[in-house]
N, C-alpha and C positions, 0 to 999 in steps of 0.2 A: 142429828139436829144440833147438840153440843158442838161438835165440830165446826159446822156452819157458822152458827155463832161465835166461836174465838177467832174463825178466819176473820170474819165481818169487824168483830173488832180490831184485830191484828190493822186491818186498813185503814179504819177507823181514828189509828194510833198516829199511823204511820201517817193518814193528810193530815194531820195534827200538826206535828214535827216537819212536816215539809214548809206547810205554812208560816208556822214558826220562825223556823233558817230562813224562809223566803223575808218576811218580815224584817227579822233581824240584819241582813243585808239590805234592803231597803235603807234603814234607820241609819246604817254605817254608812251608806253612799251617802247620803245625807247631810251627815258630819256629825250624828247620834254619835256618845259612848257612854262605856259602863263608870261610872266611878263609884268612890265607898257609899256616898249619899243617895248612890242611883242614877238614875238615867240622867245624862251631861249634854242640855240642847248644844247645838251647834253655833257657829258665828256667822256673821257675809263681811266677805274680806270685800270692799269697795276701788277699783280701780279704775281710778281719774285722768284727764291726759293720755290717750292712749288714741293710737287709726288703725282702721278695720283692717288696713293691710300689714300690720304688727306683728308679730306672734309673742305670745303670753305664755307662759309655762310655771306651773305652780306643783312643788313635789317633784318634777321629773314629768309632770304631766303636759300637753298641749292644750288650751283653751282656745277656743274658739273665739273672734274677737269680731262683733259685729255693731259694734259701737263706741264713743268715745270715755263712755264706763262702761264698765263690765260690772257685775254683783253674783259674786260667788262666796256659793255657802261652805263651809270649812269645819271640821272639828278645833273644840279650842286648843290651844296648843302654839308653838311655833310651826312657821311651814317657808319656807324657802319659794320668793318669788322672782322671776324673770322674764324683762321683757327686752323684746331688739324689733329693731327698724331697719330694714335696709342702709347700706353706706355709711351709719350711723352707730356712734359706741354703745353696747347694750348697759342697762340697768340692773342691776339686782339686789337685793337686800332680805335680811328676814324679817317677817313679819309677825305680831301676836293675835291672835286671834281669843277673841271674849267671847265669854257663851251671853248668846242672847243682843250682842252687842255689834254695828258697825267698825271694822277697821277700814281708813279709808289711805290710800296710798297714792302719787301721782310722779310715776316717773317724768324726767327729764332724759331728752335727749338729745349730743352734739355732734356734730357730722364728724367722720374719721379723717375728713380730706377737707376742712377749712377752706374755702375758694378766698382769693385775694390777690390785692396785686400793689406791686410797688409805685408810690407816689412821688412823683419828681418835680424838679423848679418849672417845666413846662407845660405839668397837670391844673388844669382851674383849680383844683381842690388842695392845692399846695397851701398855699396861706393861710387857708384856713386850719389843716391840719396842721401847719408850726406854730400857729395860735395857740390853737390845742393845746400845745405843749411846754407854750412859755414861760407857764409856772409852776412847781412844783405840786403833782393833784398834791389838796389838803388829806389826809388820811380821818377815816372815822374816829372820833375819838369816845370815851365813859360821856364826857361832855357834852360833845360834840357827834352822836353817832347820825349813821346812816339808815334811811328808813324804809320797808319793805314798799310797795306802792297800797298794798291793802292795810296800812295800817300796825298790823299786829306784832309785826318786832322790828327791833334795834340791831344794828350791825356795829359792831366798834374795835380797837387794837387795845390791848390792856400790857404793856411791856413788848413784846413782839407775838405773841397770842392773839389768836381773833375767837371773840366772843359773839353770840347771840344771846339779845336777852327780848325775853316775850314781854309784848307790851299790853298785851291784852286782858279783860278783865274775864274772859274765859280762861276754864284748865289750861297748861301749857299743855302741846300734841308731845305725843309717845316718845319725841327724840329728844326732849328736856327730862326722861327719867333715865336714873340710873340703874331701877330696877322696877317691879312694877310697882311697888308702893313709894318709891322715894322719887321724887321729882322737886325740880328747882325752875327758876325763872329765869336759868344762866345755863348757857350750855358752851364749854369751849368746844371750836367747831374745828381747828387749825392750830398746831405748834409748830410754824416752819422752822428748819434748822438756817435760814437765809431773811433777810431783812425784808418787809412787805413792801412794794413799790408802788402797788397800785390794788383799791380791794372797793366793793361794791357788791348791792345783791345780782344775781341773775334774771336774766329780763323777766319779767312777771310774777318772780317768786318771792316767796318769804323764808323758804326753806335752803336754799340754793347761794353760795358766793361764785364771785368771778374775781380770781387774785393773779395778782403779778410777783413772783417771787422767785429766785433761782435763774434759771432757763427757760420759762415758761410762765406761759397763762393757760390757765383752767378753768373749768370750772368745780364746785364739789358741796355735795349738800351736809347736812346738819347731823346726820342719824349715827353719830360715833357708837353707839350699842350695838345695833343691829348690821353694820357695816356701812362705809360710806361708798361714795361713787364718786369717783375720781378721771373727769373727762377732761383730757388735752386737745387746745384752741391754738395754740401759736407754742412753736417750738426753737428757742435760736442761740443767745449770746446771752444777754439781760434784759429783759424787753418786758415795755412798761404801755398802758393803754388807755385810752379816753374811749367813754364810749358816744359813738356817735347815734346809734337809735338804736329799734329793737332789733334789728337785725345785721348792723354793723361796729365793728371795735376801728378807734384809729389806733395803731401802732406803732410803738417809736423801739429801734431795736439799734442799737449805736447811735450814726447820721443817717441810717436809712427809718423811710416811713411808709408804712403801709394801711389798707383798708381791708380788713379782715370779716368775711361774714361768717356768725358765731351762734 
């Protein structure tokens, strides 16, 4: 009968301890961990900007993309995110994750094969494109800067640096810190080693430039911490741009002129 009974509890024990480890993996898939204080809720990394036909990859992982946010729960911590579009240069950056807290993120993305085509004296859109260009764009200045469309920052050139400065009477977002407790209301976002020709935000963004400088235009966001992203639009000689809407640059590259979609 003793016998019986240490068996019984021996199992006893042991669905214990199953449960246990069952639990405790639960908790970790989760984004649970242990820390010195105790159990460490998790974060939701929020990812903005995004199509179902994407793929997202977080850790080395593949996420599932069925909408144009995604909300995924995270341990806190840093964790390495990526995302790509077909035809299209991918995104990546790290991200932080708060316990208890939204991080919210919204890739940008620009086609690897810019479509476009050259403008000539016989195009109707000639005159207007040399319009364009018949005086030098004024450049952002401290003074004088350039404004997101929603308001919340300032784009400007301070010596040959291009700065962001948040206008907002909200926190500045995560790419204005230099760590997680020191944050400023200036973020330099660009040190070209070549003179700015032409600089502006990118269509829709507050986070995002579109600059002329060297050989190229680009585009490139703000997050110098965490890594930026550095997307090429026009590749050639010296080539400087106006933009024409949200979907197209005019282009001046020598005496040649093009319409470039970006």
């Amino acid at each position: 009968m003793a016998q019986k009974h240490r068996k019984t509890f021996a199992w006893f024990v042991a669905g214990i301890i199953i449960v246990l480890i069952a639990s405790a993996g639960v908790l970790y898939a989760l984004g649970w961990r242990i820390g010195s204080s105790g159990l460490i809720s998790p974060g939701t990394l929020v990812v903005e900007n995004i199509m179902s036909y994407g793929l997202l990859i977080v850790d080395g992982d593949e996420k599932t993309v069925t909408a144009e946010t995604e909300h995924i729960r995270l341990a806190s911590g840093v964790h390495t995110l990526i995302y790509a579009e077909p035809n299209m240069w991918p995104w990546a950056r790290d991200v932080r994750i708060v316990p208890g807290e939204n991080t919210i993120v919204a890739p940008f993305t620009v086609p690897q094969n810019t479509n476009g085509f050259t403008v000539g004296e016989p195009d109707d859109e000639y005159p207007a494109i040399v319009a364009a260009f018949g005086s030098p764009a004024p450049l952002p200045t401290q003074d004088s800067p350039a404004h997101s469309d929603d308001g919340t920052t300032s784009l400007f050139l301070s010596g040959s640096n291009v700065h962001m400065y948040w206008d907002d009477e909200s926190d500045p977002p995560s790419a204005f810190c230099v760590t997680d407790t020191s944050c400023s209301d200036t973020v330099t976002v660009l040190a070209p080693l070549e003179p700015i020709r032409a600089l502006t935000f990118y269509k829709g963004r507050n986070d995002v430039i579109i600059a002329a400088t060297g050989n190229t235009i680009f585009a490139l966001d703000n997050t110098v911490r965490d890594g930026q992203n550095f997307h090429p639009i026009y590749k050639g000689v010296a080539p400087t741009f106006r933009v024409k809407n949200d979907q197209e640059l005019y282009v001046r590259d020598g005496e040649q002129y093009y319409i470039i979609n970006y």
